[in-house]
C-alpha positions as CSV (number, residue, x, y, z in Angstrom):
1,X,0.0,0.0,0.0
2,X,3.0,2.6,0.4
3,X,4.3,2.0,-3.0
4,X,4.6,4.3,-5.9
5,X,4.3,7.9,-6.6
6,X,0.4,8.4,-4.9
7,X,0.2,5.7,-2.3
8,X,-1.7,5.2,-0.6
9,X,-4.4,7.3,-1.9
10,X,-4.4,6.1,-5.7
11,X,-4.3,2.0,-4.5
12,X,-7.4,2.7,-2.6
13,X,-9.5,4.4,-5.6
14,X,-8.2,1.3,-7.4
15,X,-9.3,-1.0,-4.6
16,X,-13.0,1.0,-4.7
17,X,-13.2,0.6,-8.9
18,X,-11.6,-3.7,-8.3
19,X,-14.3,-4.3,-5.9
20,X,-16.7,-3.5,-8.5
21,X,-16.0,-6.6,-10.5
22,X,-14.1,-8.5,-8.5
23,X,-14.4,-10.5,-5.3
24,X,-10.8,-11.7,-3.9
25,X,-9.7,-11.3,-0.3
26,X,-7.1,-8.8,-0.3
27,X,-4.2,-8.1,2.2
28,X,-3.5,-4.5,2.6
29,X,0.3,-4.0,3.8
30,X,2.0,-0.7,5.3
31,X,1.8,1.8,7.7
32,X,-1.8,1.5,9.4
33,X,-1.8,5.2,10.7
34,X,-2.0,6.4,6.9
35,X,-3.9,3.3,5.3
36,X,-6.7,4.1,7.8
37,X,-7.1,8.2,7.4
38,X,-7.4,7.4,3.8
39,X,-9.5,4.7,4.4
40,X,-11.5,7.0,6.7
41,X,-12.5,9.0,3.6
42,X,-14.0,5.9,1.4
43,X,-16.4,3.4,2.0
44,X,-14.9,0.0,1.2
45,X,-16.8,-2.9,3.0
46,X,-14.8,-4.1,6.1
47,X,-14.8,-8.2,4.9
48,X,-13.4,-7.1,2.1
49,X,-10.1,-6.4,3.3
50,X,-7.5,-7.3,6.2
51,X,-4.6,-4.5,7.1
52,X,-1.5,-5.8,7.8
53,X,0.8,-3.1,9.6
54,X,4.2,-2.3,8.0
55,X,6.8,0.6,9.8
56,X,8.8,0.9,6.8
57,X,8.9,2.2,3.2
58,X,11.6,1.1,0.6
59,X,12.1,4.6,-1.0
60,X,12.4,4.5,-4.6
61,X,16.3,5.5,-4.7
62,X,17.1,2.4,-2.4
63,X,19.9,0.1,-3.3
64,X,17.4,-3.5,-3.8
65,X,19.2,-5.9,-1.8
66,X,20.0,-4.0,0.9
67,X,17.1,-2.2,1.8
68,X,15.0,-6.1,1.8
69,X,17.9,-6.9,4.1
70,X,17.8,-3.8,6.3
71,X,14.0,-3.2,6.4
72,X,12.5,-5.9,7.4
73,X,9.4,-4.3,8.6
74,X,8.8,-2.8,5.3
75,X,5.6,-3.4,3.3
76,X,7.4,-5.2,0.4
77,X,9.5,-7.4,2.7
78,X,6.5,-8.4,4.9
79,X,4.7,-9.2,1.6
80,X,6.6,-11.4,0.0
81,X,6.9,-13.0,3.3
82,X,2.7,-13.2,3.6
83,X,3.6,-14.9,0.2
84,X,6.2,-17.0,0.7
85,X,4.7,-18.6,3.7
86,X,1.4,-18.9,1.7
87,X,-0.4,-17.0,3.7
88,X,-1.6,-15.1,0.3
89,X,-1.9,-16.1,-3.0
90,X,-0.4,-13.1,-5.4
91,X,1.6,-9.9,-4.4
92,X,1.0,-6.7,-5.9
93,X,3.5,-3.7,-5.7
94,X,4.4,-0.1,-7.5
95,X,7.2,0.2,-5.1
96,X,10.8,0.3,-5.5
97,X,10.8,-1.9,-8.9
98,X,14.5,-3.6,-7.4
99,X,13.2,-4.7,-4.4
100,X,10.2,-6.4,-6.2
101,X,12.6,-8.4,-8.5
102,X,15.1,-9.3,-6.2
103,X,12.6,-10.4,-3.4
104,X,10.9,-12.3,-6.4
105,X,14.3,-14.4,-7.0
106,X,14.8,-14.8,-3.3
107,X,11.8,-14.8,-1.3
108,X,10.2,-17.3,-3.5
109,X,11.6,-20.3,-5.2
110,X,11.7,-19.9,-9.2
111,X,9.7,-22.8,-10.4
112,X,12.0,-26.2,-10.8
113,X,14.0,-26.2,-14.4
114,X,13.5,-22.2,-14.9
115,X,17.6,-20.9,-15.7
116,X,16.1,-17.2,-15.1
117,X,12.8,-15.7,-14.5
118,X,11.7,-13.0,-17.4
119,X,9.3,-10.1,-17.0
120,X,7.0,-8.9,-19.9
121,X,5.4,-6.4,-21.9
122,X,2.1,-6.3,-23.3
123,X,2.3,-5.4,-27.8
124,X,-0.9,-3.5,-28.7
125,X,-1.3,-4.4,-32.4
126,X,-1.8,-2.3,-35.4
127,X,-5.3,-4.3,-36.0
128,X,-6.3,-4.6,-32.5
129,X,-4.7,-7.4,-32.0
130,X,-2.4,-7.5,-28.6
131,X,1.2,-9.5,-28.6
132,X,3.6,-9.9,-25.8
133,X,7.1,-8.9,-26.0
134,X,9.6,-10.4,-23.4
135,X,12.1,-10.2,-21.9
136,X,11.9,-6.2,-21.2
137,X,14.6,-6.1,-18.3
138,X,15.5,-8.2,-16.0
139,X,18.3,-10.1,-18.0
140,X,20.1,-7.6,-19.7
141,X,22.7,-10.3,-21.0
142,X,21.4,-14.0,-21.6
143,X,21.9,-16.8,-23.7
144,X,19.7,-19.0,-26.3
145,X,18.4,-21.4,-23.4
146,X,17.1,-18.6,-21.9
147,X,15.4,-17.4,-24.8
148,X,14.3,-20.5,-25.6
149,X,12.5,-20.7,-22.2
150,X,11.4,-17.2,-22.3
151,X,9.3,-18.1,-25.3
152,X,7.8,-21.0,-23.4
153,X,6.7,-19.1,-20.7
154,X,5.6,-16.3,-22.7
155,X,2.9,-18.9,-25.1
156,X,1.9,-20.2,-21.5
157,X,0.7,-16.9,-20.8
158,X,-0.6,-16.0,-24.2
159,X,-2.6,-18.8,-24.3
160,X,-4.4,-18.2,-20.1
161,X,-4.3,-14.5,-19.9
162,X,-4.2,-13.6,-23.5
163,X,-6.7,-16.1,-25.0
164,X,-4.3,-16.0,-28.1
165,X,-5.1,-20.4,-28.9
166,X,-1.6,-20.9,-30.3
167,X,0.5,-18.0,-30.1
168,X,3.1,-17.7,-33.2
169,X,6.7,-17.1,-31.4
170,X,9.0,-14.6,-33.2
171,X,12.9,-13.9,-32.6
172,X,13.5,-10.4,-32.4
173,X,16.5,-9.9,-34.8
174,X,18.0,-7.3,-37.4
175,X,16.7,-9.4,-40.5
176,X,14.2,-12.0,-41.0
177,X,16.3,-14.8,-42.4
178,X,18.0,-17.1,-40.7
179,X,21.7,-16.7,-39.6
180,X,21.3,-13.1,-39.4
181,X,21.9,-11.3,-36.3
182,X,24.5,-11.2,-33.3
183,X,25.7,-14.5,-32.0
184,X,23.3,-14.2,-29.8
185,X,20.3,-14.0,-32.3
186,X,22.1,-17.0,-34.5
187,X,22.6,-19.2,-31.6
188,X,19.3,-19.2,-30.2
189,X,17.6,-19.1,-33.8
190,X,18.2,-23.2,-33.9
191,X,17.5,-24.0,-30.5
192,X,13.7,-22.0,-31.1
193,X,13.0,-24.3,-34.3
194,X,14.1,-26.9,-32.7
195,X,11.6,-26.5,-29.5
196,X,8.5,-28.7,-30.5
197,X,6.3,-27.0,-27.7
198,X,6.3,-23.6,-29.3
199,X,4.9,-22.6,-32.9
200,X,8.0,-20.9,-34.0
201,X,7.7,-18.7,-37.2
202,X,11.4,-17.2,-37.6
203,X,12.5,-13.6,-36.9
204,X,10.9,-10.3,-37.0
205,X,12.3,-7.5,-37.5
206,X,11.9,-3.6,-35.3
207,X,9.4,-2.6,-38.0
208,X,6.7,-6.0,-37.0
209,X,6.6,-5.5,-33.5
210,X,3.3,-3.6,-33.8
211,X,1.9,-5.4,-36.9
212,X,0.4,-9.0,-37.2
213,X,3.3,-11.3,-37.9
214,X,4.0,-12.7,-34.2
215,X,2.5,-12.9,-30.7
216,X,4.9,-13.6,-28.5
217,X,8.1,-11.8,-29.3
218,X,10.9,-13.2,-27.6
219,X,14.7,-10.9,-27.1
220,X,17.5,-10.2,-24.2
221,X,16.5,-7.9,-21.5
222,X,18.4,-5.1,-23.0
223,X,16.9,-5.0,-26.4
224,X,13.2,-5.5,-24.6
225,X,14.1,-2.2,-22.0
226,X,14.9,-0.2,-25.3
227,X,11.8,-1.4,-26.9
228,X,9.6,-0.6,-24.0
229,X,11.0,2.6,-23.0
230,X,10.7,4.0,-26.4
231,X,6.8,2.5,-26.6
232,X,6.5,4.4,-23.4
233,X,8.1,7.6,-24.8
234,X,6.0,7.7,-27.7
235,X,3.0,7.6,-25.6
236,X,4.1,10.5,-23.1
237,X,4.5,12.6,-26.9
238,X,1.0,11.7,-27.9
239,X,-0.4,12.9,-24.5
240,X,1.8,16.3,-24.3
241,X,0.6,16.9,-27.5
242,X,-2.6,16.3,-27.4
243,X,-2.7,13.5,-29.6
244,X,-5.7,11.0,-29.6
245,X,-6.4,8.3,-31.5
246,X,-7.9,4.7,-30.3
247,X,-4.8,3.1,-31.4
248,X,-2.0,5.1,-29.4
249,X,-4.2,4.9,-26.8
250,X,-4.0,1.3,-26.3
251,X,-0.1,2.6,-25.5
252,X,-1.5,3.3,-21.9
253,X,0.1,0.9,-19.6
254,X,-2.4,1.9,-16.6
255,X,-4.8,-0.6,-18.9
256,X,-2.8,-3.4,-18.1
257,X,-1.6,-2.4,-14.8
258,X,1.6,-4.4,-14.0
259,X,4.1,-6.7,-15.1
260,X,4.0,-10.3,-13.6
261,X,7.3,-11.9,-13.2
262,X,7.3,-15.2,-15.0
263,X,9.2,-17.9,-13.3
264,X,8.7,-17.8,-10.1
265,X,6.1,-19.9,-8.1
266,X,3.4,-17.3,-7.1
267,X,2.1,-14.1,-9.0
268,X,4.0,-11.2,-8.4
269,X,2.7,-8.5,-10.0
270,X,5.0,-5.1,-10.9
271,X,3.6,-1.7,-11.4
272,X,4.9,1.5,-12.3
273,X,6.0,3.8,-10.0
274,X,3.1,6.8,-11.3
275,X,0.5,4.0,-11.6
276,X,-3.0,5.6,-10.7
277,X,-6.2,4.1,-9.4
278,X,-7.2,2.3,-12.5
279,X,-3.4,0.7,-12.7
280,X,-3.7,-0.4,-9.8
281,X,-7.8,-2.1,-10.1
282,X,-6.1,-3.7,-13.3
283,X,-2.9,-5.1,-11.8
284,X,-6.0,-6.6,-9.0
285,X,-7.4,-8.1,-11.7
286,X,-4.6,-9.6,-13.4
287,X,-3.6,-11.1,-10.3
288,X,-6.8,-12.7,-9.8
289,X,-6.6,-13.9,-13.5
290,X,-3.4,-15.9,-13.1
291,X,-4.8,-17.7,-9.9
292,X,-7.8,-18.7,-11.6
293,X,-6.2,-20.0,-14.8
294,X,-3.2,-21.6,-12.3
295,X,-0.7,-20.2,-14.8
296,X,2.3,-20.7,-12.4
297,X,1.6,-24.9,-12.2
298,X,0.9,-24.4,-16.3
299,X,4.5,-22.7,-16.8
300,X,6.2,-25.7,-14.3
301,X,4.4,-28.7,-16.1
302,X,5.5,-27.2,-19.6
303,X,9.3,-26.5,-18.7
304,X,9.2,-30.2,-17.0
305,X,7.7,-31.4,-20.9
């Protein structure tokens, strides 16, 4: 509750607009004092909710590992030990975005086989269409097993949270035919059309990524940040200058709330640090989403295959 640039006031307008649609317990973690005056000003339904008291706050400038190891009283190290200990079922934060990744690698256990666990990007589509692009950070440097299962945990989720039947699996690269690329791109190139459990289609290039040729897109962290950032960019331009369209509006990440990182054995969702109520009922519901579908036990059974 005391992450991101308008806790705890935004979570809670979120919380109102979730309850709207959606029914799940939730666990509300940080300092009760402030939770409760801005509770004091809504009128959420007192079943709905349990607060969990947390003293401190992981600024956003905070070295990762040594704030989880210092504050242990703060609201993202007390929930991902709630998690951990299964005492809930997903974890959602727009905290310190280091924290959230490291105490996803080591508060939980990544799920048995995974080499690294990825985080993604939603694609809006030219024709309304929606891809996924991954990874978009966490492994800046990796090599072609990693892609390989990157792109097996990104059709999982295609398939349960996107509906996409059997997503078409692309290799980011410079050129669309094969051999082309860093060694990178050219050594995981064989090891993807090789991989019977994905529907690989070849490379795409910078100029498909918003088009209809591939749904799950798969590249090193580096390469994804760059891509994501300059998505991200475009939109802020569109907004500044007063640009609307229904196509660059899909652009706004608030409709998809949060990142999950793919890997480990619970949901953990990500949002961004200026996420606003409606980021925030979305991340809810994505959460929710991944339970119900049991993506995490899906992801596990398909590595072990």
């Amino acid at each position: 509750m005391m992450g991101g640039d308008f806790a705890p006031l935004e979570i809670i307008k979120g919380i109102e607009q979730y309850l709207q649609q959606g029914n799940a317990h939730l666990v509300l973690i940080g300092d009760e004092e402030k939770i409760n005056a801005a509770l004091s000003e809504t009128s959420l339904p007192e079943n709905s909710y349990t607060l969990v008291h947390a003293s401190q706050v992981i600024d956003m400038h905070e070295h990762p590992t040594k704030a989880l190891k210092e504050k242990t009283k703060s609201s993202i190290a007390v929930g991902f030990h709630l998690l951990a200990s299964s005492k809930t079922d997903a974890f959602i934060s727009a905290g310190n975005t280091g924290a959230m990744l490291v105490g996803s690698l080591y508060a939980l256990k990544p799920i048995e086989g995974v080499l690294r666990p990825t985080i993604s990007t939603i694609m809006p589509k030219e024709n309304g269409k929606t891809g996924l692009l991954l990874d978009v950070g966490l492994n800046s440097d990796c090599k072609p097993e990693q892609l390989n299962q990157f792109a097996i945990m990104g059709s999982v989720y295609a398939q349960n949270i996107l509906g996409i039947e059997n997503p078409r699996v692309a290799l980011i690269n410079i050129g669309e035919e094969e051999g082309k690329g860093n060694l990178l791109a050219q050594a995981t190139y064989p090891v993807l059309k090789e991989n019977k459990h994905i529907n690989f289609i070849g490379n795409v290039e910078g100029r498909d990524l918003f088009l209809d040729k591939a749904d799950v897109m798969v590249c090193d962290g580096f390469t994804g940040n760059i891509i994501l950032k300059l998505a991200e960019s475009f939109f802020e331009i569109t907004q500044r200058k007063e640009i609307h369209h229904e196509y660059l509006d899909r652009f706004n990440f608030e409709i998809y709330g949060g990142t999950p990182v793919l890997g480990v054995a619970k949901p953990v969702i990500i949002g961004h640090g200026i996420s606003k109520g409606k980021a925030f009922k979305n991340m809810i519901l994505l959460a929710e989403k991944m339970i119900e579908k049991n993506v995490m036990q899906k992801l596990q059974t398909e590595l072990e295959n």
